[in-house]
N, C-alpha and C positions, 0 to 999 in steps of 0.2 A: 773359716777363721773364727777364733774364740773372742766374742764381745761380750765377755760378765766379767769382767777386770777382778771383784771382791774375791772370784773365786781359784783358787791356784791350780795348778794341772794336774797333782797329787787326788784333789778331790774330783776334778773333771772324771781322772783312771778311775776314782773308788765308784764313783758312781756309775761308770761304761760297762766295767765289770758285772756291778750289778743286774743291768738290765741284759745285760750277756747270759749271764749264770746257768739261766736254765735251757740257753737256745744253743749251748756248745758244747760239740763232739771234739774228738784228738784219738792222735795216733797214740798208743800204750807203747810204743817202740822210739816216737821222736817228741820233740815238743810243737809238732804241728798241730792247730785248731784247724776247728771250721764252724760256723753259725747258720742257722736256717734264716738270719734274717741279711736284708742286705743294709747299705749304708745310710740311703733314702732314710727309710724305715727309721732306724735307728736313730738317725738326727731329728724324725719327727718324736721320738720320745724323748731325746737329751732335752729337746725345748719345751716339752712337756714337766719336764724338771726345769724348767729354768733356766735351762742353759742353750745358746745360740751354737750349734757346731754345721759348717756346709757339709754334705756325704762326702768329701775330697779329705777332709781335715778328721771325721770319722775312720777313714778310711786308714791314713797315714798314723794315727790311734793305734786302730786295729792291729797294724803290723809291728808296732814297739812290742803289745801285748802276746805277740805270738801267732795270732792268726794268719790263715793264708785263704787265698782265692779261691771262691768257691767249687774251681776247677778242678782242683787237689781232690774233692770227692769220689773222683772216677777210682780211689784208692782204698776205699771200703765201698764192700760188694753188701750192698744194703737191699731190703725189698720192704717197697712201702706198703703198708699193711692200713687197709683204710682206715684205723683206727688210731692210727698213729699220732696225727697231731691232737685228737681229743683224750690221746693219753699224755701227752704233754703238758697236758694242761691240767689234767687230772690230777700230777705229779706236782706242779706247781703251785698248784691251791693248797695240797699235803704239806708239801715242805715249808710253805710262809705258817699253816698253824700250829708246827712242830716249834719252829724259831722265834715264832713267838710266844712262846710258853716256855723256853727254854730246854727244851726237852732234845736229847740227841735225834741225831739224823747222820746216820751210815750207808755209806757208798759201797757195797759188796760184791767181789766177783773173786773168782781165781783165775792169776796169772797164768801166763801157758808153762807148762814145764822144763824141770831145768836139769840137764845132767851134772853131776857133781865130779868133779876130776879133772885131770888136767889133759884138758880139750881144748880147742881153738874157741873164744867167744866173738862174735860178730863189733866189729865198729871199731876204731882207731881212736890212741892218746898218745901224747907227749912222751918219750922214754929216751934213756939213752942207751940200751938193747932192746931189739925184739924179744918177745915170751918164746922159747920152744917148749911144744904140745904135740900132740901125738895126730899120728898122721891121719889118726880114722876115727870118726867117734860109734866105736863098740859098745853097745852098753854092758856088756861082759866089764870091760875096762873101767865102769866107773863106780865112786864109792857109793852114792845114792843115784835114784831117779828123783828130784821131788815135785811137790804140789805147792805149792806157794799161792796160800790164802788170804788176799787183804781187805779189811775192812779201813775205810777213811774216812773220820769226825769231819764233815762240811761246815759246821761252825768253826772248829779252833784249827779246821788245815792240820790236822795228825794224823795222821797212818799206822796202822797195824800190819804186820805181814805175819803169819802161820806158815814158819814152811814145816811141812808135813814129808815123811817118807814114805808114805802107800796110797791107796787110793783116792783120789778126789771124789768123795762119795758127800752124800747130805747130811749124814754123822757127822762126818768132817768138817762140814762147813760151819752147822750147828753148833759142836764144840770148838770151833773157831771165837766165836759169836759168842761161849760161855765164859772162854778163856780172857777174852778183852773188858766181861763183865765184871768178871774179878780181880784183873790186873790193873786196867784203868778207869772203866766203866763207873763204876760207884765210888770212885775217888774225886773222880771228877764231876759225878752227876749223884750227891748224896739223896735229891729226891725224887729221884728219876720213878715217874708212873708209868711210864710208856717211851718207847722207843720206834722208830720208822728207818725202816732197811729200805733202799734201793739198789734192785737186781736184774741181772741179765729175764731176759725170758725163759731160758734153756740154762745146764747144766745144772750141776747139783745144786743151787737154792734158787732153780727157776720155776714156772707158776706150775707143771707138771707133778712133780715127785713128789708122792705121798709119803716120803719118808721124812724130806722138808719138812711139812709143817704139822709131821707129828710131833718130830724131835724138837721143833720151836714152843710147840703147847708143853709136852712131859719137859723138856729141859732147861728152858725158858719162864714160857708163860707162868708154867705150874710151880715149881718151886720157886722162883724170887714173887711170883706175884705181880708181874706188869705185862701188861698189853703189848705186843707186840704188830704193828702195823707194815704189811710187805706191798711197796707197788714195784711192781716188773715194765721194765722197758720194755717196748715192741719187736717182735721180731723184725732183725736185720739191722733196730738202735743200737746195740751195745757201745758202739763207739761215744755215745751221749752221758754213758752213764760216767759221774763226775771220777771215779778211782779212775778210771783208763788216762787221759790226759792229766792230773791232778797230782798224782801217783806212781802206776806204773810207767810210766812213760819217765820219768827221773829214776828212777831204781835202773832201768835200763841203761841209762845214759853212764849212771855210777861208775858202773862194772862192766861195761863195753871197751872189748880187748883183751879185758884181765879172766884168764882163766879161773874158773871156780872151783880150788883143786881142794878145798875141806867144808863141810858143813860151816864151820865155826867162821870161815874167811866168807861164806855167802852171806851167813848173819852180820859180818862186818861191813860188807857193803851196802844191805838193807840200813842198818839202823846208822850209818855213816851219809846217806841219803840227803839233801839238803836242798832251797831256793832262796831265790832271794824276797820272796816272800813270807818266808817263816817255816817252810815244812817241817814237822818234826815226825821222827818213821821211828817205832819200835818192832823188835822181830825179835821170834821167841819159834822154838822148836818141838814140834811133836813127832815122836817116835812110836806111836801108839798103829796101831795094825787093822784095818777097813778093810768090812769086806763089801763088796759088792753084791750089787742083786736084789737087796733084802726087801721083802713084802710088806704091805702093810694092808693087812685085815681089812674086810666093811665095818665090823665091829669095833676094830684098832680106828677106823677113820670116823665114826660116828662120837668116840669120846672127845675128838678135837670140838671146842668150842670158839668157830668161827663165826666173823660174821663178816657177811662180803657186800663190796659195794654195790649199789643198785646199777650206778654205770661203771660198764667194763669189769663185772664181777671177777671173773677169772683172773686179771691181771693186778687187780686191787682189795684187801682184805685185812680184818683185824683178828689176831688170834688171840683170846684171854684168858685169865686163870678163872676157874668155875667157884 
């Protein structure tokens, strides 16, 4: 039961959220959460702010917000990595000195891929006919395969999507990353010295690929001249990293049912994207052609000027312009 009467329910949510933010995963396909902490817990921080909430009234919170039982976890196949919650934390120290300096903080990963044509799409709407779509989905049959790349401002809750037509490669993703720098990036961030990506562990801008964080030094760091700082979730976190529930997971819901039968009608449904929180989703097209594979030198990797953190170096690092 809430007994701070000065305070309304509005600020009870903004500040639940907060202490949520950095302990909650979701599905990228529904709007189910989940939190590593439980309700206990929680109420001893709400009163920690000042505020009186029983775990019951936490709890019944929790579920206006979206979240579900901890149970729902049996639903990503996770593997805890002992490093895991000291990377958590690691992540959370980053992000408050980003926000407080004002300085961007992006949420990066690639969506899973999408055939373009007219296919059957997964989930039910309102209509008064069913869609007919083709009985088999052939990729012979459709007009693109794409990659659909999103970066997401965790300050202002905006979105970016890249859908791409060839490979999900670390070029790609990098020139993802260049393309929002010049479309929105320094429009919105005129003194931006540095910027902090959070990313999967794996695929193309995960802590592996030398071609990451060459492309982030030559194409990034080196020419605009800002720092670029990358921590990587732990293997089997992805579901934590904030684009997946924030993001993808509404893009989804958009255009569930409706077939995606032109590039042009898939960008309308990205940048058509909306909450009732504010989301604002832009989407933008590259047609540009990745190859895979590409090497990158000892020599090639020796010019990156990195510098990595003491703890959890691999997963945590600054790359700058020399």
């Amino acid at each position: 039961m809430l007994v701070v009467p000065p305070l309304k329910k509005t600020e009870v949510i903004r500040l639940l959220n907060e202490l949520m933010e950095e302990s909650t995963a979701g599905d990228p396909m529904t709007t189910k959460k989940w939190s590593r902490k439980d309700t206990r817990s929680i109420s001893e921080e709400m009163k920690d702010e000042g505020i009186k909430l029983c775990p019951n009234t936490v709890g019944n919170l929790l579920k206006d917000q979206g979240y579900s039982l901890r149970v729902n976890r049996k639903t990503i196949a996770e593997t805890h990595h002992p490093d895991r919650n000291q990377q958590f934390e690691i992540i959370g120290e980053i992000r408050k000195q980003f926000e407080d300096e004002g300085q961007p903080i992006l949420s990066t990963d690639a969506k899973k891929k999408e055939m373009v044509g007219n296919f059957k799409n997964q989930g039910k709407a309102w209509s008064k006919e069913s869609e007919d779509v083709l009985m088999y989905d052939f990729r012979s049959e459709a007009v693109a395969m794409t990659s659909p790349y999103g970066l997401y401002e965790i300050l202002l809750n905006r979105g970016t999507v890249v859908v791409g037509t060839s490979s999900d490669t670390s070029e790609f993703a990098v020139d993802c990353l260049d393309l929002w720098l010049n479309e929105l990036g320094w429009n919105t961030y005129p003194n931006m010295k540095k910027l902090l990506l959070l990313c999967d562990s794996g695929g193309s801008d995960g802590y592996r690929p030398r071609l990451w964080k060459y492309k982030l030094y030559k194409l990034i760091a080196q020419r605009y001249g800002i720092s670029v700082t990358v921590c990587h979730y732990p293997p089997g976190a992805s579901k934590w990293n904030p684009i997946e529930h924030r993001l993808f997971s509404f893009i989804t819901m958009e255009w569930a049912s409706y077939p995606l039968r032109s590039l042009d009608l898939m960008l309308d449904y990205i940048r058509g994207t909306t909450t009732r929180t504010g989301l604002e989703v832009n989407a933008f097209l590259n047609l540009k052609t990745y190859v895979k594979g590409i090497k990158i030198s000892d020599a090639q990797f020796e010019e990156i000027s990195i510098k990595r953190n003491e703890i959890l170096p691999d997963w945590n690092y600054t790359i700058t312009p020399n």
